[in-house]
C-alpha positions as CSV (number, residue, x, y, z in Angstrom):
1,X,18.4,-7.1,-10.8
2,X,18.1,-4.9,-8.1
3,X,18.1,-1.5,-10.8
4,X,15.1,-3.4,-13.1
5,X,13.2,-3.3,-9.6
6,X,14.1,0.6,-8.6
7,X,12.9,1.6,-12.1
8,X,9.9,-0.2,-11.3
9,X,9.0,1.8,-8.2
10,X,9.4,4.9,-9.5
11,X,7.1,4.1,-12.6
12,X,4.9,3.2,-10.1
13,X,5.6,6.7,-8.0
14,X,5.6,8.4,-11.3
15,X,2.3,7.1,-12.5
16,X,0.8,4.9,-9.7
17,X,-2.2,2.4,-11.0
18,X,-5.6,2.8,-9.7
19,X,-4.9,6.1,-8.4
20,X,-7.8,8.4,-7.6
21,X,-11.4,8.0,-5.7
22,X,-13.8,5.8,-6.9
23,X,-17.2,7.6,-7.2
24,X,-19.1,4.5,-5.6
25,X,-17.4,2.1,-3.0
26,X,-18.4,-0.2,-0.4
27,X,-15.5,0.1,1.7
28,X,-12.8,2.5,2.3
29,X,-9.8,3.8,5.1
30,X,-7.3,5.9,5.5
31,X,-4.7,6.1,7.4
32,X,-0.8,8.1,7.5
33,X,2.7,7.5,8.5
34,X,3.2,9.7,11.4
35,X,7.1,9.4,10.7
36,X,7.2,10.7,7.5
37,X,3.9,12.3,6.8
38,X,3.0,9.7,4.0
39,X,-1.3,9.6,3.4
40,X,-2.6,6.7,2.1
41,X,-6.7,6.5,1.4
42,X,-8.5,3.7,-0.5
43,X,-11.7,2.8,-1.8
44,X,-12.7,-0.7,-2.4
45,X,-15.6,-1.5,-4.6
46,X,-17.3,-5.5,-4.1
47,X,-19.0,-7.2,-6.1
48,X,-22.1,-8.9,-5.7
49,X,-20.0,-12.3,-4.7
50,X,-18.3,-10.3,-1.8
51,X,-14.9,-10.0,-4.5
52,X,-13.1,-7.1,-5.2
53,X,-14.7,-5.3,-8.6
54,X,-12.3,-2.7,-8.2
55,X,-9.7,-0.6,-6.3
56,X,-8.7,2.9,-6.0
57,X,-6.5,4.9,-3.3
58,X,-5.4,8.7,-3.0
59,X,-3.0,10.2,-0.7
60,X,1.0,11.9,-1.1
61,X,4.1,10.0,-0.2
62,X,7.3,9.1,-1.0
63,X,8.7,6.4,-3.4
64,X,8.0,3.8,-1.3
65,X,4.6,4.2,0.2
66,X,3.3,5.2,-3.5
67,X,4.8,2.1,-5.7
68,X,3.9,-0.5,-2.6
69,X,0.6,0.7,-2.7
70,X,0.3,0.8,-6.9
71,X,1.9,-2.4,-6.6
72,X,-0.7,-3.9,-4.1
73,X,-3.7,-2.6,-5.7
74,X,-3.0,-4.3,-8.8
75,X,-2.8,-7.7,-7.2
76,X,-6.2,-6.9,-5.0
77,X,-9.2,-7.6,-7.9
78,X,-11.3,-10.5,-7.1
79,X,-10.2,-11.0,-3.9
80,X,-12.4,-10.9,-0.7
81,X,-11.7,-9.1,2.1
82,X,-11.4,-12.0,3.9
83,X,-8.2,-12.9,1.4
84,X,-7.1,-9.2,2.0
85,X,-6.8,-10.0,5.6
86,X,-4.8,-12.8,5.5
87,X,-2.1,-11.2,3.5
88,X,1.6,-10.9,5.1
89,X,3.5,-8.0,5.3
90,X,6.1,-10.1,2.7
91,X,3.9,-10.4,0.1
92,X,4.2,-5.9,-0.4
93,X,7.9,-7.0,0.2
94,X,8.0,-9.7,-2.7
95,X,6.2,-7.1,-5.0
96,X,8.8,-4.2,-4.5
97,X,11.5,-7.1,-5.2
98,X,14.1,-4.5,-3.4
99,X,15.5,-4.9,0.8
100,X,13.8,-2.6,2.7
101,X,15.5,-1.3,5.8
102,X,13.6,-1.1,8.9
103,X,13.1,3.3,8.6
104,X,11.2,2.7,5.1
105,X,9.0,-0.6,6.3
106,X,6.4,1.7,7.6
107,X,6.5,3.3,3.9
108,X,6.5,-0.3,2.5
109,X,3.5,-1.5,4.7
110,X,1.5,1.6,4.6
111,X,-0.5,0.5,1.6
112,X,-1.0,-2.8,3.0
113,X,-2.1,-1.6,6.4
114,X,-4.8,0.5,4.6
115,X,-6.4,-2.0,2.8
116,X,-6.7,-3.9,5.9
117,X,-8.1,-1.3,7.6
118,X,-10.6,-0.9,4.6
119,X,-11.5,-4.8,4.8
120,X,-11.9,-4.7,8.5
121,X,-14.0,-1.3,8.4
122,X,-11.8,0.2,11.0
123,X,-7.6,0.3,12.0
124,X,-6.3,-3.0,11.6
125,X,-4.1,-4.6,15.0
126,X,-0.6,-3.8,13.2
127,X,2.8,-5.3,14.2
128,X,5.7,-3.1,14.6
129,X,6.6,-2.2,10.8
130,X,9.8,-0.4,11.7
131,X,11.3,2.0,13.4
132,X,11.7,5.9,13.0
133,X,15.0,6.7,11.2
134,X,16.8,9.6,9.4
135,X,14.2,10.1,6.2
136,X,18.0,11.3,4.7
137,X,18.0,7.4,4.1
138,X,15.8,7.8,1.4
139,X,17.9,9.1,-0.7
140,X,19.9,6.0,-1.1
141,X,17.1,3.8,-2.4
C-alpha cells in the first residue's frame, strides 16, 4: 500500500494540481521552510458566499512540500476560510497516506501552514512541525 501512496506524491511533485498564480485573488501568503529552503505561495479566490471559487499556489520544493500542498489544494474548493482554519495538521497527513518522520513534517505541513496564513491574512500561530534533520533522509522516502 505504502508504494500506491509514494507514486502518488510524486505524480503530484511531477505535475502538482492548481499550480501557478491566479491573475485575481482575494487572499494570498507565502511563507518557506527555513530548513530546507522549500517556498510555498498561494492565492485563494472567494466567492461571493465567502467559499473558496478556486485555488492556486507557486513556489520550489521537495517531494513532500509539493504533493502535500497539490494534495491540499484539491480538497480546499468551497470551503471558507473559517473551515481552512480549523483544519489539523493530520488531515495533510491522511492525504499523503505515507509516515512522515519528524525532519519531513515541516515539508508535510508547509502547504497547510500557507493556506492558514492566507485565510488569516497574515502568519498563522504554528505548533512545532518537526525538527531539523539530515535532508539525506529524503532520499529514503
Amino acid at each position: 500500500m505504502d508504494e500506491l501512496y509514494r507514486d502518488q506524491i510524486l505524480e503530484h511533485y511531477k505535475r502538482p494540481h492548481h499550480f501557478g498564480r491566479l491573475a485575481e485573488y482575494d487572499l494570498e501568503f507565502e511563507d518557506s521552510n527555513p530548513f530546507c529552503g522549500d517556498e510555498q505561495h498561494v492565492f485563494i479566490k472567494l466567492d461571493a458566499d465567502g467559499r473558496i471559487a478556486e485555488v492556486a499556489f507557486e513556489g520550489q520544493g521537495c517531494a513532500i512540500s509539493t504533493a502535500a500542498t497539490s494534495l491540499l489544494t484539491d480538497e480546499l474548493e468551497g470551503m471558507t476560510p473559517e473551515e481552512i482554519l480549523a483544519l489539523p495538521r493530520d488531515f495533510v497527513l491522511e492525504l499523503l497516506g505515507i509516515d512522515i518522520s519528524a525532519t519531513r513534517m515541516k515539508c508535510a505541513m508547509l502547504g497547510l501552514k500557507v493556506v492558514k496564513g492566507a485565510s488569516l491574512g497574515q502568519a498563522a500561530d504554528w505548533e512545532d512541525e518537526g525538527e531539523q534533520g539530515d535532508p539525506a533522509e529524503a532520499a529514503s522516502i
